[in-house]
C-alpha positions, 0 to 999 in steps of 0.5 A: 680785089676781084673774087677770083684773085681773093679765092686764090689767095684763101686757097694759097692761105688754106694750103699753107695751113694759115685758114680753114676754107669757109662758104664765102670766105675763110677762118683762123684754125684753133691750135688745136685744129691748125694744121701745116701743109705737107711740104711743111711738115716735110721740113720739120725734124728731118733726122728724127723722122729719118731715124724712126723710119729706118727702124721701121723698115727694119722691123719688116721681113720680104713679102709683107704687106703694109699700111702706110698713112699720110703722114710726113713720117711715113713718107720717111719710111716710104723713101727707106722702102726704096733705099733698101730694096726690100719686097713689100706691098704698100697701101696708103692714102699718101699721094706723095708716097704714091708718087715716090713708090711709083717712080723710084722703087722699081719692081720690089715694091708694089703699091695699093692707092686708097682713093677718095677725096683728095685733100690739098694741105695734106696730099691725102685722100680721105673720106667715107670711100677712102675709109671702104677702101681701108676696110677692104684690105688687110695689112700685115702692118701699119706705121703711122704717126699723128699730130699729138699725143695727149697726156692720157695717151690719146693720138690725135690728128687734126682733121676728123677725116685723117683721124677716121682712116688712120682708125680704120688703118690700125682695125685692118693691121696685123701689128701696128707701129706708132712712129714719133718725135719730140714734137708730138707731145707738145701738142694735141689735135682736134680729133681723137684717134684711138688711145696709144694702147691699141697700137702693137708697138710705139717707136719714139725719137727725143723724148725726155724721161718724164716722156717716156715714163708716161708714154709707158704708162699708156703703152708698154712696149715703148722703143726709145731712140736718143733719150734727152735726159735732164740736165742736174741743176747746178750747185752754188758753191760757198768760197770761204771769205 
């Protein structure tokens, strides 16, 4: 195999999540620093993202303006932007909701891009630029979503550099949102963000009650969307002989 076919491939591999780029060649993630590419994501609990982010917007009132991370999540919310109409100024790191603001919303919706250091698996512009970027605007909210939460209430993100702009995100927001699925407390990243309790308000999707009950423990204000309750385990029953 000659060196330019095997960066290809550790590029190809990097972008799907399945390695971490290394000089000269390339590691397995651990679990908790593994992350999916962006259109993989995009894939992954579809109707609960749709559901959260129209929520959201109907949180927002004409004329605000808004942070939006990198997230799949907010990309939901970005393309509910659009189908509503609404007046908003959006700010973001997202190339993809960069890019869908841009050739889909028209006139009702302008857009800030954070720049910085654009990231392949993620289509998101991160790093100490993209952070001054952050700092330099401020936001009447934030929706933002992360890759885990911990069972003490930390959000976490798999990527330090994610994990600081969406920090920055939450310090420059009026009033922030934190936008998850079931899905999020499975697992935990690698790098904390903030603990839940510095979020405004928390929208959640599937969650079971013992969940929920945890998620309020942390964060108080807790929407619940399509509670999952626990099936009662069922009773034998004794028939006479």
């Amino acid at each position: 195999m000659s060196p330019v076919t095997a960066r290809r491939d550790l590029d190809e591999l990097e972008r799907r999540g399945v390695l971490r780029r290394t000089h000269g060649g390339g590691v397995l993630p651990t679990t908790s620093a593994h992350e999916d590419s962006f259109a993989r994501r995009l894939k992954i609990a579809v109707e609960a993202k749709r559901r959260l982010a129209e929520e959201a917007v109907a949180l927002m009132a004409p004329g605000e303006t808004v942070f939006l991370d990198s997230s799949t999540t907010c990309y939901f919310v970005a393309r509910r932007i659009v189908e509503t109409g609404i007046a908003t100024t959006v700010l973001t790191n997202s190339f993809p909701v960069m890019e869908l603001i841009f050739n889909e919303s028209g006139n009702n919706a302008e857009i800030i891009g954070v720049g910085g250091s654009l990231r392949r698996l993620t289509r998101s512009f991160v790093g100490p630029f993209a952070v001054r970027t952050v700092q330099g605007h401020f936001a009447d909210r934030l929706f933002l979503s992360v890759k885990g939460l911990t069972e003490t209430g930390m959000m976490t993100d798999a990527d330090a550099l994610e994990a600081e702009v969406k920090r920055t995100m939450i310090a420059q927001a009026g009033e922030s949102t934190l936008l998850v699925d079931q899905s999020k407390v499975k697992v935990r990243g690698l790098s904390v963000i903030a603990s839940v309790a510095e979020v405004s308000n928390v929208i959640a999707h599937g969650l079971s009650s013992e969940e929920v009950s945890a998620l309020r423990t942390a964060r108080g204000s807790v929407r619940v969307l399509d509670l999952q309750v626990a099936s009662a385990p069922e009773r034998s029953v004794r028939r006479p002989s």
